[in-house]
C-alpha positions in Angstrom: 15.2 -114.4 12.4 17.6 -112.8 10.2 18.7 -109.1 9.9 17.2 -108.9 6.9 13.6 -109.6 8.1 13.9 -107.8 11.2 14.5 -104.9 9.3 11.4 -105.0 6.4 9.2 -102.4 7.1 5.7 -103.7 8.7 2.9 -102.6 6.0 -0.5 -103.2 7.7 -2.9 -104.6 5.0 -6.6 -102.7 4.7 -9.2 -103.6 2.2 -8.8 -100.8 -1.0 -12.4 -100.4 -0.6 -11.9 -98.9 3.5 -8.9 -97.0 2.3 -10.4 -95.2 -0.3 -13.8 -94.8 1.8 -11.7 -93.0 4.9 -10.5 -90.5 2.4 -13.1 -89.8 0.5 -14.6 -88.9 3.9 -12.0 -87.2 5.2 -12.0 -85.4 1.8 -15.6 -84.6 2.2 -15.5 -83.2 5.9 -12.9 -81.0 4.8 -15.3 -79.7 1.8 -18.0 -78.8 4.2 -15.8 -77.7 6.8 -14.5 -75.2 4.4 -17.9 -74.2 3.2 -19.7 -73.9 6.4 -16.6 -71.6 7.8 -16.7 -69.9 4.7 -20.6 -68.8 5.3 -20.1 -68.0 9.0 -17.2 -65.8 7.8 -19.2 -64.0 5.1 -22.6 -63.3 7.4 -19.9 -62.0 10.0 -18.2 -59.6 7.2 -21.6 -58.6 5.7 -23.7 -58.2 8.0 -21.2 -55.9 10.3 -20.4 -54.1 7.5 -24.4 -53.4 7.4 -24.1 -52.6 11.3 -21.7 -50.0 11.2 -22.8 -48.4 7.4 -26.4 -48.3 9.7 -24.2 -46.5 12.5 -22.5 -43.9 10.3 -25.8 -42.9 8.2 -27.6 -41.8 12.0 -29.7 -44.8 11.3 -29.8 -46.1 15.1 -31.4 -44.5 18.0 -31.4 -43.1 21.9 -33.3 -45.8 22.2 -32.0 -48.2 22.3 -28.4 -47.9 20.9 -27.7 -44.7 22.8 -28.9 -46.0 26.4 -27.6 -49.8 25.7 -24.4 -48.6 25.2 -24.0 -46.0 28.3 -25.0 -48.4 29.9 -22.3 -50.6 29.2 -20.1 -47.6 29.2 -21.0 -46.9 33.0 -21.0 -50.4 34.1 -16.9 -50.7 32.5 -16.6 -47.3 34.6 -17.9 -48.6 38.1 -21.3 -47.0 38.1 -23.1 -50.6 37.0 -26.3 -50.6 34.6 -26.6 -46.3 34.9 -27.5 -44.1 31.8 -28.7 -41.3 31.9 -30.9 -40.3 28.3 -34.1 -41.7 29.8 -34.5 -39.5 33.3 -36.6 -37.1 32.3 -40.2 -37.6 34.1 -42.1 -37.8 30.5 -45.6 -39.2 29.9 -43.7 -41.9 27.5 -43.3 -45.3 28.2 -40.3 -46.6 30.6 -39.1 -42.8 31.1 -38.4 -40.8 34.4 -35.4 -43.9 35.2 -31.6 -43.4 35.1 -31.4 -47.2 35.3 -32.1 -50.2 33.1 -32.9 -52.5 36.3 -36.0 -50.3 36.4 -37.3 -52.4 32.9 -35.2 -54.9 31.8 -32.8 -57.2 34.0 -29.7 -57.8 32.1 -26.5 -59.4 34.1 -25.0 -60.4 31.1 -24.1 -56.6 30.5 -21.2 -57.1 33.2 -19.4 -59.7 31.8 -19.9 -57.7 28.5 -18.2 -54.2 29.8 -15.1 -55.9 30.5 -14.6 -56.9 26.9 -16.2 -53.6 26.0 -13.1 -52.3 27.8 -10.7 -53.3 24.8 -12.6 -50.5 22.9 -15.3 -48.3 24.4 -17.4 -46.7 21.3 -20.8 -48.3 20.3 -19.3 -50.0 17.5 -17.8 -52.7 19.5 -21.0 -53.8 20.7 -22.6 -54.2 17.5 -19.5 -56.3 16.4 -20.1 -58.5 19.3 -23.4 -58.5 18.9 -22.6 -60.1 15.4 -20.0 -62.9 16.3 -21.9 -63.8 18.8 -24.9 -64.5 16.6 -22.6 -65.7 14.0 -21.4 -68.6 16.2 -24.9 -70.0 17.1 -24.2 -71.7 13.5 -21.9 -74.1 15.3 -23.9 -75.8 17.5 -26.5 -75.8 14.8 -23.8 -77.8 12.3 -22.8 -80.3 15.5 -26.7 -81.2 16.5 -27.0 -81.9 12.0 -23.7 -84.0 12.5 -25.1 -86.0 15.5 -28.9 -86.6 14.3 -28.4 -86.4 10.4 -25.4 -88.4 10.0 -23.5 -88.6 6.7 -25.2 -85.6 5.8 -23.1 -82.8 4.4 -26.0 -81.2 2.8 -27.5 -81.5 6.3 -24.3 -80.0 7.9 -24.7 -77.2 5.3 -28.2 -76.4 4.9 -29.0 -75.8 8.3 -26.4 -73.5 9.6 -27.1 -71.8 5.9 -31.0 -71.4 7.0 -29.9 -70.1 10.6 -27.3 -67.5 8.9 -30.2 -66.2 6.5 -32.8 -66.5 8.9 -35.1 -62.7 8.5 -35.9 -62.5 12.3 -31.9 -63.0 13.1 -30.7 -60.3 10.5 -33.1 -58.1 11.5 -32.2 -58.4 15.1 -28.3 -58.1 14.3 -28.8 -55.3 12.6 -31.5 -53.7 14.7 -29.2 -51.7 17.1 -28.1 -53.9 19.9 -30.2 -55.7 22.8 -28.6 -58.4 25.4 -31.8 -60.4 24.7 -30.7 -60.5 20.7 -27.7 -62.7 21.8 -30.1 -65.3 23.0 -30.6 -66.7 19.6 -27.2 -68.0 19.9 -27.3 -69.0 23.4 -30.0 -70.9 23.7 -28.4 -73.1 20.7 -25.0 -73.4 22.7 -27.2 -74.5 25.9 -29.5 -76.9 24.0 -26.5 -78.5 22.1 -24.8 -78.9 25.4 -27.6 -80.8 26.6 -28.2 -83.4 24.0 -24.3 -84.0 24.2 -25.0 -84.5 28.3 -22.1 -82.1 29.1 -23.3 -80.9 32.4 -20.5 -78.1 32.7 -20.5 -76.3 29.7 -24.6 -76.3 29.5 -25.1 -74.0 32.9 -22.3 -71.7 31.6 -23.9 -71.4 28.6 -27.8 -71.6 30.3 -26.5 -69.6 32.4 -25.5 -66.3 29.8 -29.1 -66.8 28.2 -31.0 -66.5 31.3 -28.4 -63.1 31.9 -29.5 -61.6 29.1 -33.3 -60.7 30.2 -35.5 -61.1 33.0 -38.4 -63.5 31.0 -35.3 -65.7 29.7 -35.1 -67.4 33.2 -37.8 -69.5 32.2 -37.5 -70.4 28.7 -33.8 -71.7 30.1 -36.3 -73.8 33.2 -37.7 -75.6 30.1 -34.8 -76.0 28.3 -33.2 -77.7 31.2 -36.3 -80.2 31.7 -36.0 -81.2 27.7 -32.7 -82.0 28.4 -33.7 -84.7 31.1 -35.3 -86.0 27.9 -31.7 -86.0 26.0 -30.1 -88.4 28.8 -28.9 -84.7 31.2 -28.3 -86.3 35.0 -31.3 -85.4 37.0 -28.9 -83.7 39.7 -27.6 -81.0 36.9 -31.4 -80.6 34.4 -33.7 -80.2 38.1 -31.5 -77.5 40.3 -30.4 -75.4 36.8 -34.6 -75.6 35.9 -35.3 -74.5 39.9 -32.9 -71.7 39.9 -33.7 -69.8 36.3 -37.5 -70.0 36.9 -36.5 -68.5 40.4 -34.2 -66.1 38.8 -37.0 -64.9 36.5 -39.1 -64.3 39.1 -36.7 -63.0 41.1 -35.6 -60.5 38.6 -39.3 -59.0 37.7 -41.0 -59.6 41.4 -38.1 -57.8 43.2 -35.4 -56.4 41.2 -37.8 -54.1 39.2 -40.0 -52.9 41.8 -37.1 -52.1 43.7 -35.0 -50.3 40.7 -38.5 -48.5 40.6 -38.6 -47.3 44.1 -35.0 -46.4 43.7 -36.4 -43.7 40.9 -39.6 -42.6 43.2 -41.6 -44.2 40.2 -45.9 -44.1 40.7 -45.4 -47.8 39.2 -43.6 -50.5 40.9 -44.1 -53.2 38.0 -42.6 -53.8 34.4 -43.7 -50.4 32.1 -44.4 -52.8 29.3 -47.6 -54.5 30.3 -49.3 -51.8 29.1 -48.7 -53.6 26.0 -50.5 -56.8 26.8 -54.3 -54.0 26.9 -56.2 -52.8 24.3 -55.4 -49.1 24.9 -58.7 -48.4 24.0 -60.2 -49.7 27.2 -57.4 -48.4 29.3 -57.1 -44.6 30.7 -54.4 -42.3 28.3 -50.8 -43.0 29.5 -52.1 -45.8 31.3 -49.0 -47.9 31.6 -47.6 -46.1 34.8 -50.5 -47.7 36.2 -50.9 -50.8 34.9 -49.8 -54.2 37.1 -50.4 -58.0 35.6 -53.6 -58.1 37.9 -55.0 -55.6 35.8 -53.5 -57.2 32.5 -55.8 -60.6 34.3 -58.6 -58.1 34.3 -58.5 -56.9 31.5 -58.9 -60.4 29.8 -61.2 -62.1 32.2 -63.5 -59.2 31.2 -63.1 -59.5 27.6 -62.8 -62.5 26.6 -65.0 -61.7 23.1 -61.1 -60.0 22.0 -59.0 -62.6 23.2 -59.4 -64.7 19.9 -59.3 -61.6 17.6 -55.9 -60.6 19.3 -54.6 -64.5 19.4 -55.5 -65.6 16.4 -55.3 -62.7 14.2 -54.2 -62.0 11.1 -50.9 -60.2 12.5 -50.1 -63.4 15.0 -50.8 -65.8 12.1 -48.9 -64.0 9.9 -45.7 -64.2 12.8 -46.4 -67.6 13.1 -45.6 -67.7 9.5 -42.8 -66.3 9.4 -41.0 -67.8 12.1 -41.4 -71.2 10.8 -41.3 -70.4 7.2 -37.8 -70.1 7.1 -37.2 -73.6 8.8 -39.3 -75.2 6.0 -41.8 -76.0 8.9 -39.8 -78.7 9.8 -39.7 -77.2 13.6 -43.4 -78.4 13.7 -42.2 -82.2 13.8 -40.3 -81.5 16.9 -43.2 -79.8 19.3 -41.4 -80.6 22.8 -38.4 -78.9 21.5 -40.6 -75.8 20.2 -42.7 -76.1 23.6 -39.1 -74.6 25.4 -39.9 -71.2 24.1 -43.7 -71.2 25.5 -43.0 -68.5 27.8 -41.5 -66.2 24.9 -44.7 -67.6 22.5 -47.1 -66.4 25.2 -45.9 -62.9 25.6 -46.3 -62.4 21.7 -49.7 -64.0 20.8 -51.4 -61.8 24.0 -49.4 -58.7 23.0 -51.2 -55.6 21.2 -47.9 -54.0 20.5 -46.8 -54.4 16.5 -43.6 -54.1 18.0 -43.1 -57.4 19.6 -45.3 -59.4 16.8 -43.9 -57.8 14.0 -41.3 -60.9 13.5 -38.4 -58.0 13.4 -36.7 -56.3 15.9 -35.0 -58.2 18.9 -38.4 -59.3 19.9 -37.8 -62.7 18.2 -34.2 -63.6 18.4 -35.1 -65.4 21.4 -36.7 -67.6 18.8 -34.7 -68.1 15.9 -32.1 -70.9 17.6 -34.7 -73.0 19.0 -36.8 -73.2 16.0 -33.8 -74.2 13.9 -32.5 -76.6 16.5 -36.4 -78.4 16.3 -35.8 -78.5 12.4 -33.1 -80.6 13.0 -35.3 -83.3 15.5 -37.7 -82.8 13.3 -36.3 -83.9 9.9 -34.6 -86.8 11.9 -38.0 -87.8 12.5 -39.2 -87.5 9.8 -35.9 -89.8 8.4 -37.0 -92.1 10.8 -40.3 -92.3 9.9 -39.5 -93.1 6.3 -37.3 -95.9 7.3 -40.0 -97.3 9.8 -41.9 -97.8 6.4 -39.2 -99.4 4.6 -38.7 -95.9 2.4 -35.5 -95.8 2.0 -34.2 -93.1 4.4 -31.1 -91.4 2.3 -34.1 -90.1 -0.2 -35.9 -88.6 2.4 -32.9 -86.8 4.1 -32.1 -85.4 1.0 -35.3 -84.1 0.3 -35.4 -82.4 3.5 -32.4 -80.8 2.8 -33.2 -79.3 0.0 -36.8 -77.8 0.9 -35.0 -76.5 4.0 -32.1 -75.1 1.7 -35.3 -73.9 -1.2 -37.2 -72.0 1.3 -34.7 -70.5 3.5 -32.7 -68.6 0.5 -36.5 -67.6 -0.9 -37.2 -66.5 2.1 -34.6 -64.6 2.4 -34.9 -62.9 -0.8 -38.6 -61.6 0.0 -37.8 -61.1 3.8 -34.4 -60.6 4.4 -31.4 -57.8 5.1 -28.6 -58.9 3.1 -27.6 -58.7 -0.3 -29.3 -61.6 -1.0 -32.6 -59.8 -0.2 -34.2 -58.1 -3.4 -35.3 -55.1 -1.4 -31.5 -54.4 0.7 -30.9 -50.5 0.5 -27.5 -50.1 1.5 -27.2 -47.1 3.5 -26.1 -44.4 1.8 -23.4 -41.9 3.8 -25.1 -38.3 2.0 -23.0 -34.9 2.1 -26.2 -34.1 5.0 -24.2 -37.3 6.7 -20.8 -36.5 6.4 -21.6 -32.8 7.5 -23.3 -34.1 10.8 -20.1 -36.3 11.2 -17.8 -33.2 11.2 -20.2 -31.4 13.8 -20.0 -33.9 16.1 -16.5 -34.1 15.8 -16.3 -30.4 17.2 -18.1 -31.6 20.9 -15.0 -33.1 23.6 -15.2 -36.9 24.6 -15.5 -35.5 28.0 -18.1 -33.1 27.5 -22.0 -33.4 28.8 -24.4 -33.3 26.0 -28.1 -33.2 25.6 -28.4 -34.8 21.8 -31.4 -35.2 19.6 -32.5 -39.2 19.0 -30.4 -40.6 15.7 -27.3 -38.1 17.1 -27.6 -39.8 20.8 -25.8 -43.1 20.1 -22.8 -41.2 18.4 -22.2 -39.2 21.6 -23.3 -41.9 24.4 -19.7 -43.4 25.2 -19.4 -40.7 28.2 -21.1 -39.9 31.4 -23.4 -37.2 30.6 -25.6 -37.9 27.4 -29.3 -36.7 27.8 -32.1 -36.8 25.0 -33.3 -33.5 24.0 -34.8 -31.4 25.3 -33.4 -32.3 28.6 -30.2 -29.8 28.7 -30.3 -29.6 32.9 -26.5 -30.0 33.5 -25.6 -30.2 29.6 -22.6 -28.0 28.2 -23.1 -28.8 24.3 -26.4 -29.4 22.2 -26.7 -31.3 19.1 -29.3 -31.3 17.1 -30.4 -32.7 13.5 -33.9 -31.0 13.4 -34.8 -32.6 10.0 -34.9 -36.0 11.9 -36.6 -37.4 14.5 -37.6 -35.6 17.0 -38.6 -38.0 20.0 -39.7 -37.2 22.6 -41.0 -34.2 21.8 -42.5 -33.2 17.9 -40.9 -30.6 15.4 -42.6 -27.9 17.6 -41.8 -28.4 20.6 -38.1 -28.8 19.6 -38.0 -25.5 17.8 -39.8 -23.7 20.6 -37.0 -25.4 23.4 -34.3 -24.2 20.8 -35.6 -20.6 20.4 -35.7 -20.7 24.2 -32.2 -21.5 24.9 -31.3 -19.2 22.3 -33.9 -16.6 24.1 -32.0 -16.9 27.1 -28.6 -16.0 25.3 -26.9 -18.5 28.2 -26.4 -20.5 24.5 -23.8 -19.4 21.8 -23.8 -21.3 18.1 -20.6 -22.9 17.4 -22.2 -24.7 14.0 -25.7 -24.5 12.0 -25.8 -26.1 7.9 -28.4 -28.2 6.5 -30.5 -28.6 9.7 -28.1 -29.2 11.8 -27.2 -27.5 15.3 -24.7 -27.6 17.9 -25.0 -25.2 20.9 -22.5 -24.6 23.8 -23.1 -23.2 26.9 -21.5 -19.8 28.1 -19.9 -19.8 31.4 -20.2 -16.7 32.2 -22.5 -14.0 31.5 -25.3 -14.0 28.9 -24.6 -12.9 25.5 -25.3 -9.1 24.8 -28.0 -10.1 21.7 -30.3 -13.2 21.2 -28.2 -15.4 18.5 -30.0 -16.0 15.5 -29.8 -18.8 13.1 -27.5 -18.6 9.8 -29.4 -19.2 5.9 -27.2 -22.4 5.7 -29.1 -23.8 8.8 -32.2 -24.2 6.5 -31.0 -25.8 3.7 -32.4 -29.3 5.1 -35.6 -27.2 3.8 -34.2 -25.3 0.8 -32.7 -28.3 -1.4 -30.3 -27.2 -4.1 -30.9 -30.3 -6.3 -34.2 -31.9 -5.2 -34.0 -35.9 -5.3 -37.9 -36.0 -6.3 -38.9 -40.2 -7.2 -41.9 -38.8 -8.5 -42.1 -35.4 -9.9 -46.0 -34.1 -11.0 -47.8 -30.6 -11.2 -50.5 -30.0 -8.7 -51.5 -27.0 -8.1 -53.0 -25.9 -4.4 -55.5 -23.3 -4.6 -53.5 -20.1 -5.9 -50.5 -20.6 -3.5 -48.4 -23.1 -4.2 -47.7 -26.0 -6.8 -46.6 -29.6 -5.6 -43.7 -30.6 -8.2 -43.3 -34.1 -7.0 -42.7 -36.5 -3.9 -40.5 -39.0 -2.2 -42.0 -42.1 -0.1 -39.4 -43.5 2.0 -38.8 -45.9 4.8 -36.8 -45.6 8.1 -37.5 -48.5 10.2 -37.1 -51.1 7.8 -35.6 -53.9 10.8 -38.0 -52.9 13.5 -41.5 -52.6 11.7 -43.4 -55.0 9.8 -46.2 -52.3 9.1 -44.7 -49.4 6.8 -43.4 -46.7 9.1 -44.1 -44.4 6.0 -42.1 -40.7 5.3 -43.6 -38.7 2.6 -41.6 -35.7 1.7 -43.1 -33.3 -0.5 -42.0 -31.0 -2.9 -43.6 -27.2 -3.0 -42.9 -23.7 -4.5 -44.8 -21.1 -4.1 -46.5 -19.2 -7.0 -46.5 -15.9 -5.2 -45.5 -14.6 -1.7 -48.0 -16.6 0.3 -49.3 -14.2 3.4 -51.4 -16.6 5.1 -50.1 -19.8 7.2 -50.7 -22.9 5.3 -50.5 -26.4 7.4 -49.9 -29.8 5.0 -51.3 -32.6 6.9 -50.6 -36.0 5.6 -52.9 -39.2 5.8 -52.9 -43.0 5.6 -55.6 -44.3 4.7 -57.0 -48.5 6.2 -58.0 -51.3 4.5 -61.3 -49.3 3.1 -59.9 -46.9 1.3 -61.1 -44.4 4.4 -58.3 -41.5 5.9 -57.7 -43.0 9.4 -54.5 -42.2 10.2 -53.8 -38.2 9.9 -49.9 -36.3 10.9 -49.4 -33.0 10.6 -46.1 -32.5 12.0 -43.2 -31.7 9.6 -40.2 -30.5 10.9 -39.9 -27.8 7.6 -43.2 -26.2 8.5 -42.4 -25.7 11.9 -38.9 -23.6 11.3 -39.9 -22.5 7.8 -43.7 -21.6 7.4 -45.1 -20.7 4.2 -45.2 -17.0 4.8 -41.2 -17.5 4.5 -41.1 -19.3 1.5 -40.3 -16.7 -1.6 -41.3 -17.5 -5.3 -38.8 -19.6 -7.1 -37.7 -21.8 -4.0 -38.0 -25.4 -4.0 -39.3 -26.4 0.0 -38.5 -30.0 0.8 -41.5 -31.0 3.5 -41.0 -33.9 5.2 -43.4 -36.0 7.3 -42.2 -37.6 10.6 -42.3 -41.4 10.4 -46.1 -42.6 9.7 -47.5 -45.9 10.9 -50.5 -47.6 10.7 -52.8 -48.9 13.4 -51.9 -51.8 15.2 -54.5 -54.3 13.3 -54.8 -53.1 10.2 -53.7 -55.5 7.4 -54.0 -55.0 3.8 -53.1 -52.1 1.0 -52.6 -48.8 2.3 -52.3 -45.2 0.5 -50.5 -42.5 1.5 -52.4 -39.0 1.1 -50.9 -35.5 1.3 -53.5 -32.7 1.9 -53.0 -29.0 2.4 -55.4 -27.4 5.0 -55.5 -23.4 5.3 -55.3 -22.5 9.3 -55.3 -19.0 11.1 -52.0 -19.3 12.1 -48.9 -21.9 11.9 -49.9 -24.4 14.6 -51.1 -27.5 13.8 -53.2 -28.1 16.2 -55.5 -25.6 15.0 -56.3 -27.9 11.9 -59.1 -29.8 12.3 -60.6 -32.5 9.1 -63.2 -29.7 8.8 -61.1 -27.2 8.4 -61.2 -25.1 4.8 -58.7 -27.2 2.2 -57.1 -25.6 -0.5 -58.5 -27.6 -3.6 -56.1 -29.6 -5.5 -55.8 -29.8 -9.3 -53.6 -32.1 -11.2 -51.7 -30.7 -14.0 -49.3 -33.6 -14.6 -48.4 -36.6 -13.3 -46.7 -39.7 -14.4 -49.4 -42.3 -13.3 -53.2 -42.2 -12.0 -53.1 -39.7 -9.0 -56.5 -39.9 -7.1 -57.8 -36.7 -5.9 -60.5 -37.6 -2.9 -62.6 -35.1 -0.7 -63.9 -32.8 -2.8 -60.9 -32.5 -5.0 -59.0 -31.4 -1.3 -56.7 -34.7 -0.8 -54.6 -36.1 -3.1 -53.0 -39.9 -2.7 -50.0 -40.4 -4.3 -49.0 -43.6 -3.6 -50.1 -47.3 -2.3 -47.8 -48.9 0.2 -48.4 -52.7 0.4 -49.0 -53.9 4.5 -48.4 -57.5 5.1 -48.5 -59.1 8.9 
């Protein structure tokens, strides 16, 4: 051979079509890999950004953002699953505990306060929270990949669904919960089984069944459908054995014990309360209730069992949560049939909570049905090419009803800006003054807080929820918000009693809010009294009114217009309606007046009736002086658990003897109403006594 020859470069010879096939595909994965990073990125960006804006406008609570993340806090600090805003001995469900073994069993908080290390403020967790749900679109795009191949619509369109899923924004954004990370979870465990990679499903089975006590189970079935996927029966068998025993483990022993531990009069979960109609049930029942008398309770009425099963509010969940997968999950049932435990517990629940399709009551959910939208579209591919149809036709028809329906869907239902009905939180000057209150109170310092303030001060080791002040140095307070777990009343009368006892000095009072610091020495020589700034939250320079009108009540006051709001808007399906009412008076008013407020059900009738308004109760009308604009607003309204339909929102004024409430009964004398103007029909009902101002459409 010559040199020459021996030195001619070696081209190797492929067909042009091959060649230019390999890079078109390679073109084409690159395409949708840059697409489907490009969505996970923008869900993570948006939808934290929502988190924290939810954060910094005191949207988020004691419960559960405030206790979740002491609890965290105190695990990173040695003292493992301790918090403390929960101890006092109410008659409210789950309290009297400084522990959340004594509800929920959540392991996966330890691993979690070690990262939470790198930066201890609540934040952090609701940034985790959202990665971690971010990267159940992974697994999703890798199970498209394997049973929709040479899809990039189906790579696409199913991560896309996941991302814009209702039930998983809702859940992101609804403060933070171990069980929320679940939705992401279960997708990492399930896409580790059908790959048959034994190691890296229990690690990820594993986290899932750490993140609540009821998990243990759904992760049993899980790990039987994977025998199903080709999963050795020496890894699917002891992982199945082990969660179901873990589950048992966690609410047969751990609880009771945690329980014990707190010298509780219940030694089972607080929550099956929830699973009884309260009607039939003893008030504050659930610190007696066990699951043999949840067994009762149904083997003895077994005339409600269809009307609470197969409702409207458990169809209507049922709609929901496979809505958004184009109902494709339905052609997969073996792979729905792994959340059957998490099924059962909503369609024999009573509580709107858990059915309501928001909240972190169905994250556990959301991964799992998108994961059977992927089986089931493959079988339904199949299918199509079992009747000589072609197949490419039918995948791409899937595809696109999945893609259809989960962006509507997420335009009606959803919490991004792709939703028609997003409100981005706005950061008021009544925010930003809170902020700079708060910042007056040490990192170190004990502090009894009121509910929306709790999470801001909860990265320490004393944080109580007012009115529990027992070994408190500081009290914060926003007493135009909620006041849970006690009403506007019973927070001004523990207020005026600290201040009674002059063991209390102001350091700050604006706009409502209130931040108290214990003396350490002697009591005060005079009982401190409250500044004119601290009822401003009452006195509004420039009222925001969405609907001003003229209606005048009896000869004491004229209504100049009204505000219907929403608080809740990721927890609640029903509307969790606050009504805030506008009112001067036309002369000095001498005589106590009480507004009570009223939804009305699905008859047009007053069921629901509140009379607790946080303005009334630290600025009655015998205060009020002609000329000033009072800003009353209601405390969050809700309707009955069943009720389904169109609901309005009525504001009446009842005369009482006196400022309490409680003396105003529905026959009580009303001051009659009289419209003098209004911008749209304004019904006046009950003898010209209640006027509804609004209809707020209910949809299960």
């Amino acid at each position: 051979m010559s040199a020459t020859a021996s030195t001619t470069p070696v081209h190797t010879v492929y067909p042009r079509g091959a060649s230019l096939s390999s890079a078109r595909a390679r073109g084409r994965d690159l395409a949708v890999s840059v697409l489907f990073w490009a969505m996970v990125v923008t869900y993570v960006v948006v939808v934290c950004a929502l988190c924290l804006r939810r954060y910094d406008a005191f949207l988020m609570h004691a419960l559960d953002m405030g206790n979740m993340e002491q609890a965290v806090w105190n695990t990173a600090h040695g003292h493992p699953f301790h918090f403390t805003n929960m101890r006092q001995r109410l008659i409210v469900e789950a309290f009297g505990t400084d522990t959340r073994l004594s509800f929920h069993v959540e392991p996966i908080l330890l691993p979690i306060s070690l990262l939470y290390l790198l930066y201890q403020h609540p934040p952090f967790l609701l940034a985790l929270q959202t990665l971690v749900l971010a990267s159940g679109a992974l697994p999703l795009r890798q199970l498209a990949r394997r049973h929709l191949p040479g899809s990039a619509l189906a790579e696409l369109a199913f991560p896309l669904a996941y991302l814009l899923f209702p039930a998983l924004q809702a859940a992101n954004l609804y403060e933070f919960h171990p069980v929320t990370l679940t939705a992401a979870l279960l997708l990492w465990a399930l896409d580790f089984a059908d790959q048959r990679r034994a190691l890296p499903f229990i690690l990820a089975a594993l986290a899932a069944a750490a993140c609540k006590e009821e998990i243990g189970f759904v992760v049993a079935l899980l790990a039987l459908w994977s025998l199903r996927r080709g999963m050795p029966r020496r890894v699917a068998l002891p992982v199945a054995s082990l969660a179901a025993l873990w589950t048992l483990l966690a609410v047969l022993v751990i609880v009771p014990a945690a329980q014990r531990s707190q010298h509780s009069a219940v030694q089972t979960s607080p929550y099956l309360a929830r699973f009884m109609d309260q009607s039939f049930t003893a008030p504050n029942s659930y610190r007696q209730v066990t699951a043999t008398d949840v067994l009762r309770y149904w083997a003895g009425h077994p005339d409600r069992l269809a009307g609470v099963v197969l409702g409207a509010p458990k169809r209507g969940f049922l709609q929901r949560l496979f809505a958004p997968s184009a109902y494709l999950a339905l052609l997969s049932p073996l792979t729905l049939a792994i959340s059957l435990p998490s099924f059962l517990l909503i369609l024999f629940t009573v509580d709107q909570h858990m059915y309501g399709g928001l909240g972190h009551y169905s994250a556990e959910f959301v991964g799992l049905v998108m994961a059977a939208s992927v089986f089931g579209l493959a079988r339904l591919v199949r299918w199509a090419g079992r009747r000589g149809l072609p197949r490419r036709p039918a995948l791409a028809a899937g595809g696109c009803l999945l893609l259809l329906l989960s962006i509507a869907n997420a335009r009606v239902n959803g919490f991004t800006p792709l939703s028609a009905a997003l409100e981005w939180p706005a950061i008021t000057e009544h925010v930003r003054l809170g902020q700079r209150m708060l910042a007056l109170i040490p990192p170190q310092a004990a502090v009894s807080a009121q509910d929306t303030l709790n999470p801001h001060l909860s990265d320490r080791a004393g944080i109580y929820l007012f009115p529990d002040t027992r070994d408190a140095d500081y009290v914060a307070l926003d007493v135009s918000a909620s006041p849970i777990p006690t009403d506007p009343n019973g927070l001004k009368a523990s207020v005026m009693g600290l201040l009674g006892s002059r063991r209390w000095d102001i350091l700050f009072a604006d706009d409502g809010y209130l931040l108290l610091r214990r003396r350490p020495g002697s009591a005060a020589p005079a009982v401190p009294r409250l500044p004119a700034a601290f009822y401003r939250f009452a006195l509004p320079a420039q009222p925001a009114m969405a609907h001003p009108l003229r209606v005048r009540a009896g000869d004491d006051l004229l209504l100049l217009g009204y505000t219907i709001s929403r608080r809740e808007v990721v927890n609640l399906r029903v509307p969790d309606v606050v009504l805030t009412t506008y009112w001067t008076p036309l002369h000095q008013v001498t005589r106590a007046l009480t507004m009570t407020t009223y939804l009305t059900d699905v008859d047009g009738r007053l069921a629901w009736r509140f009379d607790r308004q946080s303005a009334l109760a630290w600025l009655p009308t015998t205060a009020w002086r002609p000329g000033q604009v009072v800003a009353v607003s209601s405390t969050s309204m809700g309707l009955g658990a069943t009720e389904a339909g169109v609901s309005s929102t009525c504001v009446a004024v009842n005369l009482v003897s006196g400022s309490s409430p409680s003396a105003a009964t529905p026959t009580d004398p009303r001051l009659p109403l009289t419209v003098i103007s209004a911008s749209g029909p304004r019904r006046l009902r009950a003898g010209n006594k209640v006027l509804c101002v609004g209809q707020i459409p209910v949809v299960f």
